[in-house]
C-alpha positions in Angstrom: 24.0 -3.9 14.6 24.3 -1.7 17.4 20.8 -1.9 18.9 20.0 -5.7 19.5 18.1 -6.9 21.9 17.3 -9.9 23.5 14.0 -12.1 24.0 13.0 -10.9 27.1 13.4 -7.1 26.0 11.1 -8.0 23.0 8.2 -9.9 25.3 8.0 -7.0 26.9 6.0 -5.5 23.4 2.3 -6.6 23.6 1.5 -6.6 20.1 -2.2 -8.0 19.1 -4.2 -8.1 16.4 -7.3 -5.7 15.8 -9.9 -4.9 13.3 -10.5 -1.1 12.6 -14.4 -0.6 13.3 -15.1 3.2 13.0 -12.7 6.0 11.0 -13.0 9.2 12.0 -11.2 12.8 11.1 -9.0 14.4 13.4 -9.1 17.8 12.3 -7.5 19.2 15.5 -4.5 17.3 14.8 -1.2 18.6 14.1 -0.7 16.2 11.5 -3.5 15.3 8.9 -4.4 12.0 10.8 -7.6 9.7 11.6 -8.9 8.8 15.3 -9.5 4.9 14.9 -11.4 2.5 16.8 -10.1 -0.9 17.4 -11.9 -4.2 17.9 -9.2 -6.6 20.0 -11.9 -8.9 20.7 -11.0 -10.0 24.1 -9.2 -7.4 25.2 -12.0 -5.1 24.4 -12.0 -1.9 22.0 -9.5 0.7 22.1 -9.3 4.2 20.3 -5.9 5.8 18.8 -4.9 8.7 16.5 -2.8 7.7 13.5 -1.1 9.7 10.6 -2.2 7.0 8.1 -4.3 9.7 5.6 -2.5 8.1 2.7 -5.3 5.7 2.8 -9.1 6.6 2.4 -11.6 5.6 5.5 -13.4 3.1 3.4 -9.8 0.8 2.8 -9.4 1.1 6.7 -13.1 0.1 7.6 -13.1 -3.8 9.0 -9.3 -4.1 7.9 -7.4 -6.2 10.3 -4.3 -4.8 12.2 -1.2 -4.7 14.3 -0.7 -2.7 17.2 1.5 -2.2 20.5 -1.3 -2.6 23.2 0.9 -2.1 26.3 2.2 1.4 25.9 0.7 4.0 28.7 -2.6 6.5 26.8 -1.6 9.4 25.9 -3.3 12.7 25.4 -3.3 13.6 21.8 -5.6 16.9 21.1 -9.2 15.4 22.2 -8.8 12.1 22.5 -6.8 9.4 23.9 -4.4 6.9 22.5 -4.6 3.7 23.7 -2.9 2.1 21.3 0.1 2.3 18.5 -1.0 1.1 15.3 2.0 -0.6 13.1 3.2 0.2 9.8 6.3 0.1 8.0 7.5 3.6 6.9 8.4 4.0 3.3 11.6 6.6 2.8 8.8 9.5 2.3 7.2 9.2 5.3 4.2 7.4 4.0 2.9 4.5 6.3 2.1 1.3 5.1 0.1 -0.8 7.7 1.1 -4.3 8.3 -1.8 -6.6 7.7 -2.5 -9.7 9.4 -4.1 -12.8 7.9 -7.5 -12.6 7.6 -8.2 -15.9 9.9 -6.1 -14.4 12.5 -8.6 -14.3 15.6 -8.8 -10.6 17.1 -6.8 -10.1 20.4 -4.1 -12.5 19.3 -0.7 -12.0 20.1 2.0 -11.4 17.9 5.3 -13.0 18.2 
């Protein structure tokens, strides 16, 4: 593989575990996408926009997630991202999110 890295490059990714509390549209975005708000316990709530349509509001209500915590917010349309939510992306594009156990406490890092 060309693009290894080492321990240290990947400690530098925060990534915790959240529980989606509130599913909004995003109908000013580019991309049919949701706004999302995150429970991370105690880091707090964050909000973040994510192409994840493929699944209804209701599945994504008080489902535990994975997300990169340490990136800088960015702008997108009216809100701002605090957060990237992770998924693995199937050879069409779709997203499928990566689930953490259901024990797993909220803020918890993953390594």
């Amino acid at each position: 593989m060309d693009n290894l890295i080492d321990w240290n490059d990947f400690a530098k990714v925060d990534i915790r575990v959240g529980k989606i509390i509130v599913v909004n549209d995003f109908p000013e975005a580019r991309k049919p996408a949701y706004i999302l708000t995150i429970d991370f316990g105690k880091l707090g709530i964050r909000k973040t926009s994510a192409q994840i349509t493929n699944y209804k509001k209701e599945e994504l209500l008080n489902r535990g997630i994975a997300a990169v915590v340490n990136f800088p917010a960015k702008q997108i349309g009216s809100i701002m991202s605090e957060v990237l939510v992770l998924g693995g992306v199937e050879e069409d594009g779709t997203v499928r999110l990566l689930k953490p156990d259901p024990d797993c406490e909220l803020g918890s890092r993953v390594e």
